[in-house]
C-alpha positions in Angstrom: 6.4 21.9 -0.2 2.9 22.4 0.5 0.7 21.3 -2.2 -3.3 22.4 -2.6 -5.5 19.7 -3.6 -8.1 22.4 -5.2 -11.1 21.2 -2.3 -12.8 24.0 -0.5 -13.1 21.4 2.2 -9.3 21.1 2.6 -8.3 20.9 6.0 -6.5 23.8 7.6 -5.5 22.3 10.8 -2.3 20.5 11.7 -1.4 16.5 10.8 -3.5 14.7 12.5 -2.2 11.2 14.0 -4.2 9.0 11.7 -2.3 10.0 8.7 0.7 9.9 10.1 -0.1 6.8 11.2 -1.8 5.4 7.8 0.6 4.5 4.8 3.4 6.8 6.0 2.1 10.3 5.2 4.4 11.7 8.2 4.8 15.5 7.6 1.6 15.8 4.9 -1.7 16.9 6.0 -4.7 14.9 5.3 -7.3 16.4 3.2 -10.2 16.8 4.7 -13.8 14.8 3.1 -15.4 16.6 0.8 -19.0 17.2 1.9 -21.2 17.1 -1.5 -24.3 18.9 -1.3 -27.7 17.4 -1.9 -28.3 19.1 -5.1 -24.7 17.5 -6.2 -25.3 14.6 -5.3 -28.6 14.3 -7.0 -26.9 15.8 -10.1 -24.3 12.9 -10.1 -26.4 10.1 -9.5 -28.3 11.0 -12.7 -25.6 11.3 -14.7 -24.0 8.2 -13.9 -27.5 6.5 -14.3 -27.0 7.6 -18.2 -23.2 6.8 -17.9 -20.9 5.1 -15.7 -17.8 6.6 -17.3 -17.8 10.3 -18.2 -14.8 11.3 -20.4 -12.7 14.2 -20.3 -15.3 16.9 -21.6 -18.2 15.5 -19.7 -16.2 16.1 -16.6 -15.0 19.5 -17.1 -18.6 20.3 -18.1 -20.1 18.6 -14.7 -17.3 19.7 -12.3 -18.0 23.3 -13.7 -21.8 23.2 -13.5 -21.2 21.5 -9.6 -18.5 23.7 -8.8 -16.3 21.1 -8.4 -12.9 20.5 -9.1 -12.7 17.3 -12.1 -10.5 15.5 -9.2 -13.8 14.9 -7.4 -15.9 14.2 -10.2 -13.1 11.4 -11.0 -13.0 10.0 -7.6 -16.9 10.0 -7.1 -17.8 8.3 -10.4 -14.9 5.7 -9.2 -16.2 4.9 -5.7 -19.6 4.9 -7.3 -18.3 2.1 -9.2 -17.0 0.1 -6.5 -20.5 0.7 -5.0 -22.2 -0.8 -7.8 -19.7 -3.1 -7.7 -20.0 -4.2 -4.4 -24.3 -4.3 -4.5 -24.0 -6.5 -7.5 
């Protein structure tokens, strides 16, 4: 069954060979990146300079104010994260 992820970047090509390739998605299509405006970006990075964890409400509230979908506002504050992480 196909699912949709909620991006507005989604993919609407066929598999491509690196998925099918990587962890055994045979048959699923890979979503494509998400390409975060400059203005989003900007918007994020100050938030997350105030708080590195954002909790339910703060995400709905941000994803709705970005046009976003919360999934990406998860996954960016979490790879921001690692980032820190990593630079530390």
């Amino acid at each position: 069954a196909d699912e949709s992820s909620g991006y507005e970047s989604e993919s609407a090509g066929g598999e491509r060979a690196g998925a099918a390739a990587a962890g055994g998605t045979r048959g699923r299509q890979r979503r494509a990146r998400t390409a975060f405006t400059s203005e989003q970006v900007c918007r994020l990075e100050k938030t997350f300079q105030r708080q590195k964890y954002l909790g339910a409400t703060e995400r709905r509230k941000l994803a709705a104010a970005l046009h976003l979908s919360e999934i990406q506002i998860k996954t960016w504050f979490q790879n921001r994260r690692m980032k820190l992480k990593r630079q530390i």
